[in-house]
CHARMM-style PDB file with segment names, atoms N, HN, CA, C and O in Angstrom:
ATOM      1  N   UNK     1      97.821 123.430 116.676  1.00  0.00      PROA
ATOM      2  CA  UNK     1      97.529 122.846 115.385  1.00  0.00      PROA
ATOM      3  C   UNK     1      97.999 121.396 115.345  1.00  0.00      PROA
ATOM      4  O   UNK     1      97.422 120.531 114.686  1.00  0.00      PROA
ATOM      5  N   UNK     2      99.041 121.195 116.062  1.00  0.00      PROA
ATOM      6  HN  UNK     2      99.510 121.898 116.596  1.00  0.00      PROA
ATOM      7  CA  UNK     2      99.750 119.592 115.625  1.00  0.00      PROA
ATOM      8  C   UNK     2      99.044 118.865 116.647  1.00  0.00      PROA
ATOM      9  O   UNK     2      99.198 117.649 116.532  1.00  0.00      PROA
ATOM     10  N   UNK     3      98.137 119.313 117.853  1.00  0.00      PROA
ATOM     11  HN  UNK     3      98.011 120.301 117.946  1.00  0.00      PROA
ATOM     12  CA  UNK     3      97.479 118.022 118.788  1.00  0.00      PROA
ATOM     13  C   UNK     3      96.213 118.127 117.965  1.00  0.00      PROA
ATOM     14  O   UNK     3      95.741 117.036 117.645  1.00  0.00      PROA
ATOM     15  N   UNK     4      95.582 119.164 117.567  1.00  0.00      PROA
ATOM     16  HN  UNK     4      95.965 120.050 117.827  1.00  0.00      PROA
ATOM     17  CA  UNK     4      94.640 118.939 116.344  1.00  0.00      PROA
ATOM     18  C   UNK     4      94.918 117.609 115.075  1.00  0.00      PROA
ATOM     19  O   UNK     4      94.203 116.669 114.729  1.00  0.00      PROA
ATOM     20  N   UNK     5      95.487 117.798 114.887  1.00  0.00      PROA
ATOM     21  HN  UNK     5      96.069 118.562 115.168  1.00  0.00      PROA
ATOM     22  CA  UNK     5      95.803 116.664 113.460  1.00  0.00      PROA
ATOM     23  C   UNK     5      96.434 115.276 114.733  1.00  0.00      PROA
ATOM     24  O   UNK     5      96.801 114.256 114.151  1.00  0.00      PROA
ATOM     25  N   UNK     6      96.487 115.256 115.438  1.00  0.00      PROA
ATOM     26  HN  UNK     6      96.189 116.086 115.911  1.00  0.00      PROA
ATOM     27  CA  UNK     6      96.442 114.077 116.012  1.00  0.00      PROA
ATOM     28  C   UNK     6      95.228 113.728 116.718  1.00  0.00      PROA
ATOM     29  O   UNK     6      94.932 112.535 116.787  1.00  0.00      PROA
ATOM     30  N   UNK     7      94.631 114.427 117.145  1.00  0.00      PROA
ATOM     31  HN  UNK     7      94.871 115.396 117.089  1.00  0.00      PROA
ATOM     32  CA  UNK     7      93.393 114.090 117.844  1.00  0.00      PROA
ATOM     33  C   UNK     7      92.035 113.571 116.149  1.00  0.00      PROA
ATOM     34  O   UNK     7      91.203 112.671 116.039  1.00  0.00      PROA
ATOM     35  N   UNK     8      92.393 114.474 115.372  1.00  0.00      PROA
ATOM     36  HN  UNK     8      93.069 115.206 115.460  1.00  0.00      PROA
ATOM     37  CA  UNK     8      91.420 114.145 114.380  1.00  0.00      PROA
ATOM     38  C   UNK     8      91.824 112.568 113.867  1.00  0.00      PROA
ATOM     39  O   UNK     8      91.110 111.654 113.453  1.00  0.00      PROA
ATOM     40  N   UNK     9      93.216 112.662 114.075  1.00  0.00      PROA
ATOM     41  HN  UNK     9      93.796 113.404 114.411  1.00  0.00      PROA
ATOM     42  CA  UNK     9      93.443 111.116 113.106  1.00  0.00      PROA
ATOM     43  C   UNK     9      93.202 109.862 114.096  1.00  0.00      PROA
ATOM     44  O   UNK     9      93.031 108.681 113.795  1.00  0.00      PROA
ATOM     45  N   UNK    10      93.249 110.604 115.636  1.00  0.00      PROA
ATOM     46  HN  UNK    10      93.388 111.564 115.880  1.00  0.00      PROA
ATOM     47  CA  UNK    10      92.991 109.155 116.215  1.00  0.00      PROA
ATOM     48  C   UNK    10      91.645 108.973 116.875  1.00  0.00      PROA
ATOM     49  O   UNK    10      91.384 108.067 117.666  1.00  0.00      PROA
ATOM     50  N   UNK    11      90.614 110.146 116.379  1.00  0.00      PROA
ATOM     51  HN  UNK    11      90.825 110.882 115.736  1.00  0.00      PROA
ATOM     52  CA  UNK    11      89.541 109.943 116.467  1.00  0.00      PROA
ATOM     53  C   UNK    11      88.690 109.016 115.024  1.00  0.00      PROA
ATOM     54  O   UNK    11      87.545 108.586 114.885  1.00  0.00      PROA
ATOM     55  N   UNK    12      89.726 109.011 114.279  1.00  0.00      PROA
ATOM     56  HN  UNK    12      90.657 109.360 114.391  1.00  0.00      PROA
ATOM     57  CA  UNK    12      88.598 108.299 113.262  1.00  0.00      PROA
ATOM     58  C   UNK    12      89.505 107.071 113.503  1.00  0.00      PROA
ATOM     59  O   UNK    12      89.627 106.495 112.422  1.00  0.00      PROA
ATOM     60  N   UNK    13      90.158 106.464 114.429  1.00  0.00      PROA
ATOM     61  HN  UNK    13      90.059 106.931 115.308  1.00  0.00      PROA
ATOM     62  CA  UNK    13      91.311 105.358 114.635  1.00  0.00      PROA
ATOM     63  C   UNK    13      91.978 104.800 113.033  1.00  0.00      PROA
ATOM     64  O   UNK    13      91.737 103.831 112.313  1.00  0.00      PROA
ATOM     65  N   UNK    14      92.912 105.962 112.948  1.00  0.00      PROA
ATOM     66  HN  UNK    14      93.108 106.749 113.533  1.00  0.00      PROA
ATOM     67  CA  UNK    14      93.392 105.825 111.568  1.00  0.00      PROA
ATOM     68  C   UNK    14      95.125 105.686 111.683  1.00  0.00      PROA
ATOM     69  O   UNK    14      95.401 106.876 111.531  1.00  0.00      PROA
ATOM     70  N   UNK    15      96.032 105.214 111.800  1.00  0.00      PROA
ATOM     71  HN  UNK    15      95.807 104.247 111.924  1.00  0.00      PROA
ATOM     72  CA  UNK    15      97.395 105.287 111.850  1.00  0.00      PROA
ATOM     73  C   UNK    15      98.188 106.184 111.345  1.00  0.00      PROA
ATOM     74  O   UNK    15      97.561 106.812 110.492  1.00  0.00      PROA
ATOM     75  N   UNK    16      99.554 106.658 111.479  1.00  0.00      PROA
ATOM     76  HN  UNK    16     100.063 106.147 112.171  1.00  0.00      PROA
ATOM     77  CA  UNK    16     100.296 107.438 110.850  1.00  0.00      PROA
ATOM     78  C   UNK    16     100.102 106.595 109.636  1.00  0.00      PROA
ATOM     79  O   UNK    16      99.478 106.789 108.593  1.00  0.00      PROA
ATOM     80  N   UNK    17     100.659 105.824 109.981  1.00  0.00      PROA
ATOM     81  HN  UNK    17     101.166 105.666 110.829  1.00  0.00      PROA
ATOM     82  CA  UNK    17     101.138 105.004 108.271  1.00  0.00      PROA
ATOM     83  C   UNK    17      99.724 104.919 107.005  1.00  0.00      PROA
ATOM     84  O   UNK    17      99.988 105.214 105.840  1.00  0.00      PROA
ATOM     85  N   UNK    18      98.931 104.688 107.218  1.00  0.00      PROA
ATOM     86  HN  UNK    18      98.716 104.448 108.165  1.00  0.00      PROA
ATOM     87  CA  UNK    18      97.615 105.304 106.625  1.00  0.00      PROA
ATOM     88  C   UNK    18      97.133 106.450 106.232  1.00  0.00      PROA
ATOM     89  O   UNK    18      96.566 106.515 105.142  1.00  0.00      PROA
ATOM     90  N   UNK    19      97.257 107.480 106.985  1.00  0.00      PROA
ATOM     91  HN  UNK    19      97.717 107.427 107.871  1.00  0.00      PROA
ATOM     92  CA  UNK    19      97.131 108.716 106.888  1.00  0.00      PROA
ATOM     93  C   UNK    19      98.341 108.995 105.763  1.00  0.00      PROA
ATOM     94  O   UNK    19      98.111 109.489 104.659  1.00  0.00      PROA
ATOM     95  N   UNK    20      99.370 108.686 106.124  1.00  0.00      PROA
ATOM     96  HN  UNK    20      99.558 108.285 107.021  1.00  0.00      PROA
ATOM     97  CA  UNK    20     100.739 109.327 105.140  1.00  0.00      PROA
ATOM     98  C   UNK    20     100.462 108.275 104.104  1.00  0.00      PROA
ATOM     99  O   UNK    20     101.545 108.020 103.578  1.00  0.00      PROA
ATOM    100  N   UNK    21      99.705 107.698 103.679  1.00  0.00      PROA
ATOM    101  HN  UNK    21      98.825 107.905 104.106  1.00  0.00      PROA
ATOM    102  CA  UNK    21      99.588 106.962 102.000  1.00  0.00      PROA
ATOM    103  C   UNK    21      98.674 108.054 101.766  1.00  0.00      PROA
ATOM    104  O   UNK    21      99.135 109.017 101.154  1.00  0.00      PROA
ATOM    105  N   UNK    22      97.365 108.098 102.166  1.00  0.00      PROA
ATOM    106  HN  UNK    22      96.990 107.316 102.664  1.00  0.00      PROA
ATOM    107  CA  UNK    22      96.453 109.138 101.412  1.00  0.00      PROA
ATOM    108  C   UNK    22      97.012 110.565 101.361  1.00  0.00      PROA
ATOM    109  O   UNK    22      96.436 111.349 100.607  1.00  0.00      PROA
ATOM    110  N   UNK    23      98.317 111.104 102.241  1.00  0.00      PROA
ATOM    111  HN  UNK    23      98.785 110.467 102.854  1.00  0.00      PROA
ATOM    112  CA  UNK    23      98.647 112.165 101.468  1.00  0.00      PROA
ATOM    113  C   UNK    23      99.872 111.715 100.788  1.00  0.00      PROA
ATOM    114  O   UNK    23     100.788 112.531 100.685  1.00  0.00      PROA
ATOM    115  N   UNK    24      99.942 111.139 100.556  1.00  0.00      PROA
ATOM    116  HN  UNK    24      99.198 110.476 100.639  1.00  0.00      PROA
ATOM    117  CA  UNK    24     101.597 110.758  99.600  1.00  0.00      PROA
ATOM    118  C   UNK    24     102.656 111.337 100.204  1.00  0.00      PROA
ATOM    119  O   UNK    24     103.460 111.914  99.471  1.00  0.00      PROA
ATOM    120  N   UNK    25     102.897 111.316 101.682  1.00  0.00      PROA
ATOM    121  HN  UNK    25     102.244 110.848 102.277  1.00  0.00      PROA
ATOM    122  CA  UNK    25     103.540 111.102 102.177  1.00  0.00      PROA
ATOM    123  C   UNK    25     104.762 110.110 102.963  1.00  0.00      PROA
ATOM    124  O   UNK    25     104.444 108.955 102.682  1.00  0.00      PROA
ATOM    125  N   UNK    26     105.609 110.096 103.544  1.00  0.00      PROA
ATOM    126  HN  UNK    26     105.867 111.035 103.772  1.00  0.00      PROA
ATOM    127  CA  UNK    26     106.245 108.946 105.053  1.00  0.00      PROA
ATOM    128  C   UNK    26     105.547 109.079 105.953  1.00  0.00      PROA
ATOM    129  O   UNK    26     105.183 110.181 106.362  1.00  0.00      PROA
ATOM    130  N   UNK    27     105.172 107.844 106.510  1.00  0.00      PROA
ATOM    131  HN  UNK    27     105.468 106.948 106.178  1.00  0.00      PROA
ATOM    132  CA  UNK    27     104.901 108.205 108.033  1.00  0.00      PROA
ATOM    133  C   UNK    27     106.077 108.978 108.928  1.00  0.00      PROA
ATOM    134  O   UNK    27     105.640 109.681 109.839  1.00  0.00      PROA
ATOM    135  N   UNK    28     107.291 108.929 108.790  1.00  0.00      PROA
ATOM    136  HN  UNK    28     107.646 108.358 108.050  1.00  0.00      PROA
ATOM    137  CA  UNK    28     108.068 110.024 109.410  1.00  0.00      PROA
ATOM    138  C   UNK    28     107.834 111.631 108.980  1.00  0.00      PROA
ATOM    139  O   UNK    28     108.037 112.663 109.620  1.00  0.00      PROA
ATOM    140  N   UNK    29     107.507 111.488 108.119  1.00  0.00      PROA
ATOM    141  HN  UNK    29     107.342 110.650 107.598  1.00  0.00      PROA
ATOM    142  CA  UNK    29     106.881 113.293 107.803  1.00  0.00      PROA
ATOM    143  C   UNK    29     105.912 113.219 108.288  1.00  0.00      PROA
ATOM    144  O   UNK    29     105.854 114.099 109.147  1.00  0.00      PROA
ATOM    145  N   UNK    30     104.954 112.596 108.253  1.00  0.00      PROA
ATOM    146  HN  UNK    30     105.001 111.881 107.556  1.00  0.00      PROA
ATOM    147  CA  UNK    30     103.615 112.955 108.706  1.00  0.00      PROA
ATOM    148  C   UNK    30     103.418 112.848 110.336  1.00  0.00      PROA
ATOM    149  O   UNK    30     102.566 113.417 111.019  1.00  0.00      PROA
ATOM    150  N   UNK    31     104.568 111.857 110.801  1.00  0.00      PROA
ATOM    151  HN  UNK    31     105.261 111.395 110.246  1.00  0.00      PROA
ATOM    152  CA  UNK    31     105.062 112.113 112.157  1.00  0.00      PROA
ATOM    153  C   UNK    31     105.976 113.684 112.612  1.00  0.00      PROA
ATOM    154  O   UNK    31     106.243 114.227 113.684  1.00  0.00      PROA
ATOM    155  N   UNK    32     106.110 113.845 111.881  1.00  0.00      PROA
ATOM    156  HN  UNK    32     105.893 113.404 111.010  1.00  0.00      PROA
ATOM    157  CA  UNK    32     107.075 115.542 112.167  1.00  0.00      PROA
ATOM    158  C   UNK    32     105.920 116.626 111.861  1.00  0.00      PROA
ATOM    159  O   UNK    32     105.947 117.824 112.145  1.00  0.00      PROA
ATOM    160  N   UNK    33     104.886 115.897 111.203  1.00  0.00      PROA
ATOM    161  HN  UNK    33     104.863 114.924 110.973  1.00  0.00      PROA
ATOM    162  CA  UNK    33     103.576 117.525 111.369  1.00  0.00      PROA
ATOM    163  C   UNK    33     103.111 117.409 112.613  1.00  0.00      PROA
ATOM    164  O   UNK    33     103.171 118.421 113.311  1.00  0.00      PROA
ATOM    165  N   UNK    34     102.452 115.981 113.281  1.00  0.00      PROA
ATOM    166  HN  UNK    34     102.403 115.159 112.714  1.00  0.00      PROA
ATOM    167  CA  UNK    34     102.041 115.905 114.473  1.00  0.00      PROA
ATOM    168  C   UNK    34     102.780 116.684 115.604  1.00  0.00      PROA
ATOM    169  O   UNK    34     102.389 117.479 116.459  1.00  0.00      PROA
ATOM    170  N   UNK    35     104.101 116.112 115.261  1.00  0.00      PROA
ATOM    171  HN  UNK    35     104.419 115.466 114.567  1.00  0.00      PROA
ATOM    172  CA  UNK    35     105.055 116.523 116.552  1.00  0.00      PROA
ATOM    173  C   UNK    35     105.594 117.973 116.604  1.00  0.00      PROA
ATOM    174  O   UNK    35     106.133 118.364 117.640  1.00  0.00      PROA
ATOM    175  N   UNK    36     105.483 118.714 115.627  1.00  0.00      PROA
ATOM    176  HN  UNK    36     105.045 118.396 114.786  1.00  0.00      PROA
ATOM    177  CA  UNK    36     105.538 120.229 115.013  1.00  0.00      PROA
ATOM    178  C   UNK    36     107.229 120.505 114.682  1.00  0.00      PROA
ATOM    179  O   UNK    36     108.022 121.432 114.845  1.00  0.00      PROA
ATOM    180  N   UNK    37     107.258 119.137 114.129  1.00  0.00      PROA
ATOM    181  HN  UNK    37     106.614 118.384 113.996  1.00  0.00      PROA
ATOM    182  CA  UNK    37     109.097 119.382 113.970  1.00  0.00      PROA
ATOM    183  C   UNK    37     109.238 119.763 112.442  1.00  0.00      PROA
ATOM    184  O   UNK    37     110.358 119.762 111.931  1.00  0.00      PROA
ATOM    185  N   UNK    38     108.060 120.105 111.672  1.00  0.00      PROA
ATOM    186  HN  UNK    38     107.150 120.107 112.087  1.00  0.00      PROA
ATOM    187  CA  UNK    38     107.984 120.386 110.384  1.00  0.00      PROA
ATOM    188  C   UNK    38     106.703 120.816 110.342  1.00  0.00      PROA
ATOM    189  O   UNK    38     105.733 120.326 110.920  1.00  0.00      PROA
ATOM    190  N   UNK    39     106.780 122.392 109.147  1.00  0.00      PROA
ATOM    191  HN  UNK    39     107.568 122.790 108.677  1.00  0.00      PROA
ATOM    192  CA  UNK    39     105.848 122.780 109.086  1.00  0.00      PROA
ATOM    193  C   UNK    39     104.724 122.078 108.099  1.00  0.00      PROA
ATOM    194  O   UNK    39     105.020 121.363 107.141  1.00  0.00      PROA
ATOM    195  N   UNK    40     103.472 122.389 108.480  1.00  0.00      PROA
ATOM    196  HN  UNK    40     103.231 122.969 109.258  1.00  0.00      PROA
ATOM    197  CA  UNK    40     102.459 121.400 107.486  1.00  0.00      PROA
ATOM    198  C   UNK    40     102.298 122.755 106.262  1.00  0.00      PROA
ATOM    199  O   UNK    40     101.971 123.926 106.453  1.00  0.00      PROA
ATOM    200  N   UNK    41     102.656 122.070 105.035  1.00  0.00      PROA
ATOM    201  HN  UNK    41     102.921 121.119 104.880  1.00  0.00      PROA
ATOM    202  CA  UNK    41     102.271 122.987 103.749  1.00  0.00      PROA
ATOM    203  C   UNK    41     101.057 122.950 103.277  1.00  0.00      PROA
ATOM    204  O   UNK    41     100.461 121.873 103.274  1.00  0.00      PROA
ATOM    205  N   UNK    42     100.430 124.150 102.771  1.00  0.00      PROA
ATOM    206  HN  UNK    42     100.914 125.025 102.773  1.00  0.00      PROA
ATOM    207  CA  UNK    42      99.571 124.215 102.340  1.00  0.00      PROA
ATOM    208  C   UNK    42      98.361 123.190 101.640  1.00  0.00      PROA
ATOM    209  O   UNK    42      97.175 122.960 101.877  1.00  0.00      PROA
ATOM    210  N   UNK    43      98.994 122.897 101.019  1.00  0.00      PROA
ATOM    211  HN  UNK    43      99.958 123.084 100.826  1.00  0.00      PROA
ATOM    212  CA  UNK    43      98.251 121.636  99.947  1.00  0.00      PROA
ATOM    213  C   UNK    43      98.012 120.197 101.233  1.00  0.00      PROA
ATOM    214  O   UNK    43      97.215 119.339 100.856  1.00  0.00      PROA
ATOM    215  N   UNK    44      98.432 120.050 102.139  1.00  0.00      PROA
ATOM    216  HN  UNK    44      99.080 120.747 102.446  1.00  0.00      PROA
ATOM    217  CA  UNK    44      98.263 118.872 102.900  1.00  0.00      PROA
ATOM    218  C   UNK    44      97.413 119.371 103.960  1.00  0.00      PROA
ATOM    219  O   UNK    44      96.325 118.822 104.129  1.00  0.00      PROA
ATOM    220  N   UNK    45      97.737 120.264 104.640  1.00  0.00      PROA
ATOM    221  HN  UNK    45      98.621 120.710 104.503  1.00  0.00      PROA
ATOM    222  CA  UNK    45      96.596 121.183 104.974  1.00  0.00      PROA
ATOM    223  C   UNK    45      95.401 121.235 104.918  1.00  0.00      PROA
ATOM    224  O   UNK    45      94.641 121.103 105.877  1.00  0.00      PROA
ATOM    225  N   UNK    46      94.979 121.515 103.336  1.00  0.00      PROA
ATOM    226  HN  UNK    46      95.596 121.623 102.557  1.00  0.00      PROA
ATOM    227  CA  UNK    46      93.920 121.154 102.359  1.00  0.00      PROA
ATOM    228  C   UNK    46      93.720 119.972 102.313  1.00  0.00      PROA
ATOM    229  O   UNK    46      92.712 119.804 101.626  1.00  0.00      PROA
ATOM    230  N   UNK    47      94.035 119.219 102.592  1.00  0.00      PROA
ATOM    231  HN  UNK    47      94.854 119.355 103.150  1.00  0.00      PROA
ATOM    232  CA  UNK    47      94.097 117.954 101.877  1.00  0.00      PROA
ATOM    233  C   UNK    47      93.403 117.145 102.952  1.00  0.00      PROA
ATOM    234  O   UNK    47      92.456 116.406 102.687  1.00  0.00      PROA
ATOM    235  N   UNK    48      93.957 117.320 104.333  1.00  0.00      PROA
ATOM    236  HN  UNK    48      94.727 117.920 104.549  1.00  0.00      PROA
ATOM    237  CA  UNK    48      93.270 117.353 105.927  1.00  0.00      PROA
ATOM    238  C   UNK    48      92.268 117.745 106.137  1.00  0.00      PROA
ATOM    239  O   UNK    48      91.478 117.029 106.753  1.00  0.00      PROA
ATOM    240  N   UNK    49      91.823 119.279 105.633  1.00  0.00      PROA
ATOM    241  HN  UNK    49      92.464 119.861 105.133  1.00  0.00      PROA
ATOM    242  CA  UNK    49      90.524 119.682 106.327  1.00  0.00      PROA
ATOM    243  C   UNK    49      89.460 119.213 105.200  1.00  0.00      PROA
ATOM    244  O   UNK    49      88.259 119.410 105.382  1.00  0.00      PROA
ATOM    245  N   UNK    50      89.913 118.630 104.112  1.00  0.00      PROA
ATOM    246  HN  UNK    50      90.889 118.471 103.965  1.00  0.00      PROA
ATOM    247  CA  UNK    50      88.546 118.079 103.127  1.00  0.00      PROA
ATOM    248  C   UNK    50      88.690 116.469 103.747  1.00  0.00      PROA
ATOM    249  O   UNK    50      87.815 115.907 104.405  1.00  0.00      PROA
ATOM    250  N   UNK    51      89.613 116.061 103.481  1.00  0.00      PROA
ATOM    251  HN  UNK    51      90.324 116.517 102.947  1.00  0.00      PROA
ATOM    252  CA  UNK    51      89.639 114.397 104.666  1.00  0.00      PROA
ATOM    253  C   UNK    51      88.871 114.363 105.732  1.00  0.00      PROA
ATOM    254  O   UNK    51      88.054 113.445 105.787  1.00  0.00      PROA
ATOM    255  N   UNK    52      88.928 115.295 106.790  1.00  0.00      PROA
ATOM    256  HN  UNK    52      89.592 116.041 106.745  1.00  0.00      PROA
ATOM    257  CA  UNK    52      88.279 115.195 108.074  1.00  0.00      PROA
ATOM    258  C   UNK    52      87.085 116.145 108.049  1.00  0.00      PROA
ATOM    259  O   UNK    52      86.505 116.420 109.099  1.00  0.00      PROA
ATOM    260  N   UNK    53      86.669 116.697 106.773  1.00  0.00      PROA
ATOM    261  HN  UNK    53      87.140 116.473 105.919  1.00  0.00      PROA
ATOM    262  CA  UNK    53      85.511 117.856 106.656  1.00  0.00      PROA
ATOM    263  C   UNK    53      85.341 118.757 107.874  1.00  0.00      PROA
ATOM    264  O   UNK    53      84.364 118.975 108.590  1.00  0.00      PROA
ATOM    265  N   UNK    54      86.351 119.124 107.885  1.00  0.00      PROA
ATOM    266  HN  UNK    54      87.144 118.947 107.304  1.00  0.00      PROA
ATOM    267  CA  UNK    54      86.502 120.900 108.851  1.00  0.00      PROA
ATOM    268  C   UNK    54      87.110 121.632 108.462  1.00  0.00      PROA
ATOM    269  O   UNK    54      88.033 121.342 107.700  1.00  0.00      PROA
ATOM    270  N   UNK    55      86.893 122.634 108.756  1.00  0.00      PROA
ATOM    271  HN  UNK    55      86.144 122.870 109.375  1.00  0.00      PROA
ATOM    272  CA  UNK    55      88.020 124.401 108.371  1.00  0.00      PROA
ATOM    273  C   UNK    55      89.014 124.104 108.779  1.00  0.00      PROA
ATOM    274  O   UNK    55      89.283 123.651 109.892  1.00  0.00      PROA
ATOM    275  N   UNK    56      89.673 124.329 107.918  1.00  0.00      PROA
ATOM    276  HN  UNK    56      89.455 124.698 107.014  1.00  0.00      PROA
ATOM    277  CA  UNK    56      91.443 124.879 107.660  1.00  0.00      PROA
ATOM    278  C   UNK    56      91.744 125.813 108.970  1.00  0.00      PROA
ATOM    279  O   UNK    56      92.859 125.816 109.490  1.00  0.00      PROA
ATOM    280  N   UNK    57      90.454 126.755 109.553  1.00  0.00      PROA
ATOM    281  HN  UNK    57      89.547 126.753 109.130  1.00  0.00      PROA
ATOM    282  CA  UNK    57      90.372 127.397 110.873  1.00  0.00      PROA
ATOM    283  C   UNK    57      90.632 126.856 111.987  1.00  0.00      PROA
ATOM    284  O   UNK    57      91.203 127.319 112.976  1.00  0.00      PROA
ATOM    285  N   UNK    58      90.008 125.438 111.709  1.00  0.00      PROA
ATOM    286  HN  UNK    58      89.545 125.062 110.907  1.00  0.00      PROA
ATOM    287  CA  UNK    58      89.473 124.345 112.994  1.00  0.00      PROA
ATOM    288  C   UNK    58      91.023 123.851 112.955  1.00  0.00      PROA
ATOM    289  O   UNK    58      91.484 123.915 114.095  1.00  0.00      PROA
ATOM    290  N   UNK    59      91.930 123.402 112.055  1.00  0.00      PROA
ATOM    291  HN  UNK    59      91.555 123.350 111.129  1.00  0.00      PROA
ATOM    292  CA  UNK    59      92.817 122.492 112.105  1.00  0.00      PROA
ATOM    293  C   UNK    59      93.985 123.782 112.419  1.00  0.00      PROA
ATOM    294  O   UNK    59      95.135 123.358 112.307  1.00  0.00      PROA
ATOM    295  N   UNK    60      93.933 124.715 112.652  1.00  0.00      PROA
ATOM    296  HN  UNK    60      92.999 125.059 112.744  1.00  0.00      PROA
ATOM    297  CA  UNK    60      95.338 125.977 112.486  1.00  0.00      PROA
ATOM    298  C   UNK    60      94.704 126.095 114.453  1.00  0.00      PROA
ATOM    299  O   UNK    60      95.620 126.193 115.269  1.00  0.00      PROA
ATOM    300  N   UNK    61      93.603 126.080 114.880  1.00  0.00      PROA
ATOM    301  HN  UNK    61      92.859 126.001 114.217  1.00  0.00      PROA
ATOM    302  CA  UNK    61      93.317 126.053 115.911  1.00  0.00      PROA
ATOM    303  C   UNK    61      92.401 127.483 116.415  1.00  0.00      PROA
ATOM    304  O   UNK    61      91.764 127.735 117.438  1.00  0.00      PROA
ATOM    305  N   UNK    62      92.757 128.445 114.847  1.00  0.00      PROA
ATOM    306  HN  UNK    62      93.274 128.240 114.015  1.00  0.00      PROA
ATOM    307  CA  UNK    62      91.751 129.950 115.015  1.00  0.00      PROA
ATOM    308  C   UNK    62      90.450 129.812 115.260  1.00  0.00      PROA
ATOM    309  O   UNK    62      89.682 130.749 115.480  1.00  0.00      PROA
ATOM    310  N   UNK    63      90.101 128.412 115.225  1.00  0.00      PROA
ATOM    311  HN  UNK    63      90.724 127.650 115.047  1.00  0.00      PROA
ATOM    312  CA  UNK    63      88.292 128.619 116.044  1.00  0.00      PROA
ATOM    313  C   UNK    63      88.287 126.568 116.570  1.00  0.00      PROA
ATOM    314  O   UNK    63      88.537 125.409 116.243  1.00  0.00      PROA
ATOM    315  N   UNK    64      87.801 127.470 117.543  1.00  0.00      PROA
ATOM    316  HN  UNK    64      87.597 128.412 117.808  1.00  0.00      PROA
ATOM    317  CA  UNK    64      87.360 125.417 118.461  1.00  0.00      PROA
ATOM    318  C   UNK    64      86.235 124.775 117.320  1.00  0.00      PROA
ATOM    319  O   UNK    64      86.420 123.570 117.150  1.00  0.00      PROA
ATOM    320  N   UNK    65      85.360 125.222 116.691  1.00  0.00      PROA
ATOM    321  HN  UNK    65      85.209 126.201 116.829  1.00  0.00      PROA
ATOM    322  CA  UNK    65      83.830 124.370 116.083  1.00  0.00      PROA
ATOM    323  C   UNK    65      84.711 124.011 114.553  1.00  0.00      PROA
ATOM    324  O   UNK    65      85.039 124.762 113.634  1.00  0.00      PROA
ATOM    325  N   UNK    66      84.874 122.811 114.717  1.00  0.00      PROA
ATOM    326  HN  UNK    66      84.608 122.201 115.463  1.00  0.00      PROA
ATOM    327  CA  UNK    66      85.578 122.052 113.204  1.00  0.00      PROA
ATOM    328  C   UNK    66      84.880 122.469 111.844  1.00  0.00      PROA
ATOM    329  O   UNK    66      85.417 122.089 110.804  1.00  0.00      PROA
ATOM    330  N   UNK    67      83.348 123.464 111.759  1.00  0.00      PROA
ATOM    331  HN  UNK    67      82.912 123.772 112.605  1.00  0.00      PROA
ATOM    332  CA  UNK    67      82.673 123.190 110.709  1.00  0.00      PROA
ATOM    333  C   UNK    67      82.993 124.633 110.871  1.00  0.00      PROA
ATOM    334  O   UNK    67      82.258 125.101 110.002  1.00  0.00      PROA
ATOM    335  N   UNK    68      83.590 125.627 111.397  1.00  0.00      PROA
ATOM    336  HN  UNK    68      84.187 125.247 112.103  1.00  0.00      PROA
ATOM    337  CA  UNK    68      83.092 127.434 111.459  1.00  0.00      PROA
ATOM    338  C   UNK    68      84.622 127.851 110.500  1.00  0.00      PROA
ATOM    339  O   UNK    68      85.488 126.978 110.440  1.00  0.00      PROA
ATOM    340  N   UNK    69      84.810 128.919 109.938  1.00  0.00      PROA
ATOM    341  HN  UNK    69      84.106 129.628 109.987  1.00  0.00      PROA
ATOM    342  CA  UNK    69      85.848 129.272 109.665  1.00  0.00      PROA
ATOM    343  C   UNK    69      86.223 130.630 110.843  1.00  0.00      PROA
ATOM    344  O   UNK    69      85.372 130.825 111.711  1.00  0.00      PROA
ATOM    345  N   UNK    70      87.632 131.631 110.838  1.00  0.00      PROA
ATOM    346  HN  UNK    70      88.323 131.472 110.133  1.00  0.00      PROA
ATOM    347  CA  UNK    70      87.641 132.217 112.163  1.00  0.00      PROA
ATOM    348  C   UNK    70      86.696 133.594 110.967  1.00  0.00      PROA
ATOM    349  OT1 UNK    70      86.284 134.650 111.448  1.00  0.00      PROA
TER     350      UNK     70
END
């Protein structure tokens, strides 16, 4: 799940520090979801798979196709 949310954010070439304003986050938290040193909560989660328009499936890693749920 956490090379997922890095691969999505540096496929749209978007920064920590960017990414953590649109969730109202730190870039040090949003650096500790990448790195899996903190769990990602629900609501940001959400907040990711409507940002990058894929399943909540696609980003937890329960299915490879970003648009399928498992």
């Amino acid at each position: 799940m956490y090379k997922r949310i890095r691969d999505l954010r540096e496929d749209n070439d978007l920064t920590q520090k960017a990414l953590a304003s649109m969730l109202s986050c730190s870039q040090q938290v949003y650096s500790n979801y990448e790195l899996g040193q903190r769990d990602i909560p629900t609501d940001i989660l959400i907040k990711l798979a409507l940002f990058y328009d894929v399943s909540t499936d696609y980003i937890l890693g329960l299915c490879d196709d970003p648009k399928k749920n498992y």
